[in-house]
Every structure is written in structure tokens, then in C-alpha cells.
C-alpha positions in Angstrom: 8.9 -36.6 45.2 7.2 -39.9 45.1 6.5 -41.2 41.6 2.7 -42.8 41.1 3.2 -45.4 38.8 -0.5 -45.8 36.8 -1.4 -49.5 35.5 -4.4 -50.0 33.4 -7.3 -52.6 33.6 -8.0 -55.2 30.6 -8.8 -53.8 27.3 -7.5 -49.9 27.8 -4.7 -48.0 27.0 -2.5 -45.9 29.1 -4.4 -43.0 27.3 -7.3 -43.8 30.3 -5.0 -42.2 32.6 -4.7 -38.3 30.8 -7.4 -36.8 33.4 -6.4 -38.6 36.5 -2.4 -37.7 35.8 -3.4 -34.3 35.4 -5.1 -34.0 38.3 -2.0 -35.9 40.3 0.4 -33.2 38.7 -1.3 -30.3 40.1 -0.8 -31.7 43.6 2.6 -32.2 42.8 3.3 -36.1 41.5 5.5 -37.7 38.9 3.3 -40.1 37.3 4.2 -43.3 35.0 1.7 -44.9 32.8 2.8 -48.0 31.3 1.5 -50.0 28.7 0.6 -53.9 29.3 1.4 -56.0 26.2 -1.4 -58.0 27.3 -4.2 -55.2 26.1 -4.0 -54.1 22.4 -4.5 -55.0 18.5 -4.1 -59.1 18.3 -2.1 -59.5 21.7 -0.8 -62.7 22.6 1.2 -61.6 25.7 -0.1 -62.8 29.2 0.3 -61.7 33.2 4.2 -62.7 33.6 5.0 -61.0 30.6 2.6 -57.5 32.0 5.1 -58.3 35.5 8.2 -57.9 33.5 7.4 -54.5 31.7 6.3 -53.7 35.1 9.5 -54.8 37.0 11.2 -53.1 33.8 9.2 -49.5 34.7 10.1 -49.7 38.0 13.9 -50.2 38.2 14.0 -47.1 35.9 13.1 -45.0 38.3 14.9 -43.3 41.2 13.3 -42.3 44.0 10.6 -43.8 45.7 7.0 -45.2 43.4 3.5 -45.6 44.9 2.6 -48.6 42.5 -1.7 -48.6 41.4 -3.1 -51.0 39.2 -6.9 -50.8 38.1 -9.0 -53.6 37.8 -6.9 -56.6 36.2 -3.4 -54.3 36.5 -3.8 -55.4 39.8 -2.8 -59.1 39.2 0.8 -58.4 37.1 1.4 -55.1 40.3 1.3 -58.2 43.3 3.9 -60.1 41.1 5.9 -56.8 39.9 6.3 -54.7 43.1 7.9 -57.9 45.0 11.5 -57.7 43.2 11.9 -53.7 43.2 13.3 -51.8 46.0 11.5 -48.8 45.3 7.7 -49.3 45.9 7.0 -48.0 49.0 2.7 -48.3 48.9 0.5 -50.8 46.7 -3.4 -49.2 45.9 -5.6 -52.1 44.3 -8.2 -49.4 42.7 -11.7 -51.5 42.3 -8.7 -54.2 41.4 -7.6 -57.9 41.7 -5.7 -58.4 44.6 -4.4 -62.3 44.5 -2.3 -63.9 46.8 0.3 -66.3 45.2 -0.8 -69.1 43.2 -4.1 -67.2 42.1 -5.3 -65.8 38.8 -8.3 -64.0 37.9 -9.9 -67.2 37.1 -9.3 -68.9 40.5 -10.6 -65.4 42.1 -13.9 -65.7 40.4 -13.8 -69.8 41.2 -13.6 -70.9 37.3 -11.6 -74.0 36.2 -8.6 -73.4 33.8 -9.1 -72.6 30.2 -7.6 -76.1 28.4 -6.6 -73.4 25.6 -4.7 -70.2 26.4 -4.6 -69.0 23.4 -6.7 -66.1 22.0 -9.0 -63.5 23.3 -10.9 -62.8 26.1 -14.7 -61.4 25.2 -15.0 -57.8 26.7 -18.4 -58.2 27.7 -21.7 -56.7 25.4 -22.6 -53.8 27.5 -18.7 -52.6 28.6 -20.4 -48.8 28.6 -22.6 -50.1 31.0 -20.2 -52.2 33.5 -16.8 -50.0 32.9 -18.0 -46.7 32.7 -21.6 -46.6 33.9 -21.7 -43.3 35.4 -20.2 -41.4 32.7 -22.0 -38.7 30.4 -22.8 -40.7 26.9 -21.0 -39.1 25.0 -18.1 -39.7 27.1 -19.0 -43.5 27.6 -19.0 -44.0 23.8 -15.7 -42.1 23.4 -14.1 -44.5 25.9 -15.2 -47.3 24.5 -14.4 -46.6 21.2 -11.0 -46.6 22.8 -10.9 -50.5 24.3 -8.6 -53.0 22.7 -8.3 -56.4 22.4 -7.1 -58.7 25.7 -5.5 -61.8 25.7 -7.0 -65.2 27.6 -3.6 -65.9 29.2 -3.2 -62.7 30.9 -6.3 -63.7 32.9 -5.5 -67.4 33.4 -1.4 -67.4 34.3 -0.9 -67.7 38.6 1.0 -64.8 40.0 4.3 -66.3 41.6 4.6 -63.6 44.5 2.0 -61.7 46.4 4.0 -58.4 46.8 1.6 -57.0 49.5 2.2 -59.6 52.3 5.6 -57.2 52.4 4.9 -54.0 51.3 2.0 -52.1 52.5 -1.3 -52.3 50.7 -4.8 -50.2 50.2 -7.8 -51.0 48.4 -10.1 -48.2 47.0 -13.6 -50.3 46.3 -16.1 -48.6 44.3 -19.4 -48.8 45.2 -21.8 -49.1 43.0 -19.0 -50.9 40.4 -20.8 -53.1 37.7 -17.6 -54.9 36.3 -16.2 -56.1 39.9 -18.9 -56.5 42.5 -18.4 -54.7 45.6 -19.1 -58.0 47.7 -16.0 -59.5 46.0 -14.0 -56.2 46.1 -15.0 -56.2 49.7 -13.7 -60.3 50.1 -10.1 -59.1 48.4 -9.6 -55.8 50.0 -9.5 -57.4 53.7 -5.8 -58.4 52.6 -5.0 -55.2 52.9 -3.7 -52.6 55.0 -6.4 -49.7 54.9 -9.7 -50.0 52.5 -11.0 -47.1 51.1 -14.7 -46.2 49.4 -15.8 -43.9 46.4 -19.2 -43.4 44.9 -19.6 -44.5 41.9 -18.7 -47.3 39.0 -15.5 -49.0 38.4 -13.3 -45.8 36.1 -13.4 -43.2 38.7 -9.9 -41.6 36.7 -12.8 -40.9 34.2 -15.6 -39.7 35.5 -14.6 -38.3 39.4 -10.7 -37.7 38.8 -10.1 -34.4 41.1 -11.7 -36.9 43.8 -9.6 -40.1 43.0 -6.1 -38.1 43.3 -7.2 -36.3 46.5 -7.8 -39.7 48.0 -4.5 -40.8 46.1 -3.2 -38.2 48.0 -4.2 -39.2 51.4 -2.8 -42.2 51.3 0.5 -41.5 49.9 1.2 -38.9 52.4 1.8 -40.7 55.4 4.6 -42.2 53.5 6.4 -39.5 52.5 
């Protein structure tokens, strides 16, 4: 059985995956959820080093992976997935999707921090732009869950665009307030199928059953 191989956004925690995993291991899924060195208390890791606990994940693992990054754990899946053998699908979930010698800061069109060092501001209303369709309650318990995220994850170049070989789909979310559908829309014409859901940029939180289902159409063709 194919393996779906969760990567979380800036600021989470593989945590952010429980209801979305759940829902994939009731139709059947192994699921991975890494954790990205780049995300947590007073990090100082960046993209390459995400990539390499990536590329780590992946060569311990058997049989064929279905490889999904959220948000920025789209940028250190393009580098990842190109030196494995096993990732037979890429899904860029409301994600960056670079092409080689592009970071998140060359995606948005912003010059090169001069100083890599040190943390990258999560934004003053993240219950509004990560998780604006969620109950309250359920909001403030997520974002009482965010962690710290390091500049250099968002301003290191990926070296290798892993979907220009391995087929790709993009799941854009349309009424996302951290990614703009416009630019989701720009970045998933790379790939090989696009997909839509209703909704705000976590739909593992707050539409789950809907997001593996979809997960589930477009892993099936591959198996």
C-alpha cells in the first residue's frame, strides 16, 4: 500500500496532521509525518536542512510514497523527492511549488534578506489567515500550537525541482488568506492536474474527511 508522506507548513508541528491521518487510515493509507527542523522552539535550521530529514524519511521506507507538503513544506518536497526512488506522486496542498533556483522570497518577488539569521514574524492575525474557517475555539487551540520558524528556511534556493520528473498536483484553496488563490493559481499551472476545495488554507483541520477523499482520487490512478 502506498505510503502518504505528510509535511507541515511554517510554524506547525507534525501534530497538525492527527485528523487528516486518521481520516487517510480509514481508507486504507500508511501515513508519515515528519518533523522540519526548521519550525520549533529557537530554530536555526533552514530549507536544505528540511530536504535532508526529508530525503532521510523517504529512503526509510519500502514501497511506494505519495509525497504532500502544505504551504512552505512545499519548497524542501521539490528538493527532497528528486534523489528518492520511491515517490511516485507530488500534491503541493495550497503550497509553494518553486522551480530550481527559487525560494519563497523570489516567489513573492522580495530581494534577499542581507541577514539569515533569526526568525521569521508569523503574522498578527495567523487565526485569521491559517485557519479562518475554523470554529474559535478550535482556531485558538491551533494557534496556541504554532512554533517559532527560521528566516533561512524561507530565503535558501531549492537546487532541484523534483516535479519536472515526477508527476505533480496542486490542491488550491479558495478562499485561502495566507497564500492567495491568484498566486496559488500562477504556481499550480506547473503541474500535472490542479485541484479546488472550499475553504481557507488548513483544510486537514477544518474539512479533513474531504481532503483525504480528494487525496484519494488522486493517488489511485497510481496504484
Amino acid at each position: 500500500m502506498t505510503t502518504v508522506m505528510l509535511v507541515h507548513g511554517a510554524w506547525h508541528q507534525p501534530s497538525s496532521w492527527a485528523r487528516l491521518e486518521g481520516e487517510l487510515h480509514a481508507l486504507g493509507y500508511d501515513t508519515r509525518t515528519p518533523g522540519l527542523p526548521s519550525a520549533g522552539e529557537q530554530p536555526t535550521a533552514g530549507m536544505h536542512d528540511d530536504a535532508a530529514v526529508l530525503a532521510a524519511e523517504l529512503a526509510s521506507i519500502a514501497g511506494p510514497v505519495v509525497l504532500l507538503g502544505h504551504s512552505y513544506g512545499g519548497m524542501p518536497i521539490t528538493e527532497a523527492a528528486a534523489g528518492a526512488g520511491n515517490v511516485e506522486r507530488l500534491i503541493y496542498l495550497a503550497a509553494y511549488m518553486p522551480d530550481k533556483g527559487q525560494s519563497m522570497y523570489t516567489i513573492h518577488g522580495l530581494p534577499d534578506p542581507e541577514d539569515l539569521s533569526g526568525l521569521f514574524p508569523r503574522g498578527e492575525e495567523p487565526r485569521v489567515s491559517l485557519y479562518g474557517d475554523l470554529p474559535d475555539e478550535e482556531a485558538e487551540q491551533a494557534v496556541s500550537m504554532l512554533v517559532d520558524q527560521t528566516i533561512r528556511s524561507f530565503a535558501e534556493k531549492v537546487d532541484v525541482a523534483a516535479w519536472r520528473s515526477i508527476p505533480s498536483a496542486y490542491i488550491i484553496t479558495e478562499q485561502d488568506k495566507a497564500i492567495p488563490p491568484a498566486l496559488q493559481e500562477q504556481m499550480a499551472a506547473q503541474a500535472n492536474e490542479i485541484h479546488r476545495l472550499p475553504g481557507g488554507h488548513s483544510p486537514f483541520l477544518s474539512r479533513p474527511r474531504r481532503l483525504a477523499a480528494l487525496i484519494d482520487e488522486i493517488v489511485r490512478p497510481a496504484n
